[in-house]
N, C-alpha and C positions, 0 to 999 in steps of 0.2 A: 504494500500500500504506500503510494507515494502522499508526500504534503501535500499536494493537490487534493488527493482524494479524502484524506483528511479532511480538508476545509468541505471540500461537497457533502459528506456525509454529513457534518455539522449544521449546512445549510438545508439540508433533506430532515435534519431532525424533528419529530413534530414538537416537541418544547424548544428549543435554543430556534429553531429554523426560520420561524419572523422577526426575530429580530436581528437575522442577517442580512444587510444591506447589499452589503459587496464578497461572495465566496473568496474565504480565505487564501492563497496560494503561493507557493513559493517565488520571490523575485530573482535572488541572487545570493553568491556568498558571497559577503561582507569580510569576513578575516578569516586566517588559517594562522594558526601557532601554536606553542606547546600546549597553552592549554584546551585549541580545539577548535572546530570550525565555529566559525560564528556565520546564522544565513539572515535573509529578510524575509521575511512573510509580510503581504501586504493584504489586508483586508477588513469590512468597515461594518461593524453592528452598531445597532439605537444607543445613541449616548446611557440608557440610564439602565441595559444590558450590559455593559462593557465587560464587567469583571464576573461576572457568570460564565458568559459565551466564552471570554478568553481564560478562564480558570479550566471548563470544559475541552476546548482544543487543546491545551495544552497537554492537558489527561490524556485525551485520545492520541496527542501526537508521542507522546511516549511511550504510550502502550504499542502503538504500530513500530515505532523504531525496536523497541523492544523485542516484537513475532517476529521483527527482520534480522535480528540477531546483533543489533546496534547497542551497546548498552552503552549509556553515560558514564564517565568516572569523573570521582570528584578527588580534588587532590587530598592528599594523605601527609603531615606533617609529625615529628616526633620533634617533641621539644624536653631538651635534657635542663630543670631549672638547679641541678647542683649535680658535681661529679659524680660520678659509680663508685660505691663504695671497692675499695682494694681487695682483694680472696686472694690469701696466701696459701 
């Protein structure tokens, strides 16, 4: 399942789906670095939907990267706040 189709589904939904203006879809990649692609999705629901319908894609959009076998990593830090004790 592409972004694309993500956003259609979203706009086929029978809750989220009127208040889709404009189907969601992929523009572009925006950045590539170590810590990862970064893309654009461009698309428009009812101002006073905003954070439903985009709480919702994003769900969905993860869950689809997820079946494709895409998983997200988030970075992993170890932080030492005083030496390791000495084992003699």
């Amino acid at each position: 399942m592409s972004i694309d189709d993500v956003g259609a589904a979203l706009a086929d939904d029978p809750v989220f789906g009127p208040a889709v203006l404009e189907v969601p879809r992929f523009m572009s990649v925006t950045g590539i670095g170590t810590d990862g692609v970064r893309v654009l999705i461009w698309g428009r629901v009812r101002a006073t939907d905003r954070f439903g319908a985009e709480g919702v894609f994003r769900g969905r959009l993860l869950a689809a990267l997820s079946d494709a076998g895409i998983d997200l990593v988030t970075a992993q830090r170890v932080q030492l706040t005083e030496p390791a004790p000495v084992v003699s």
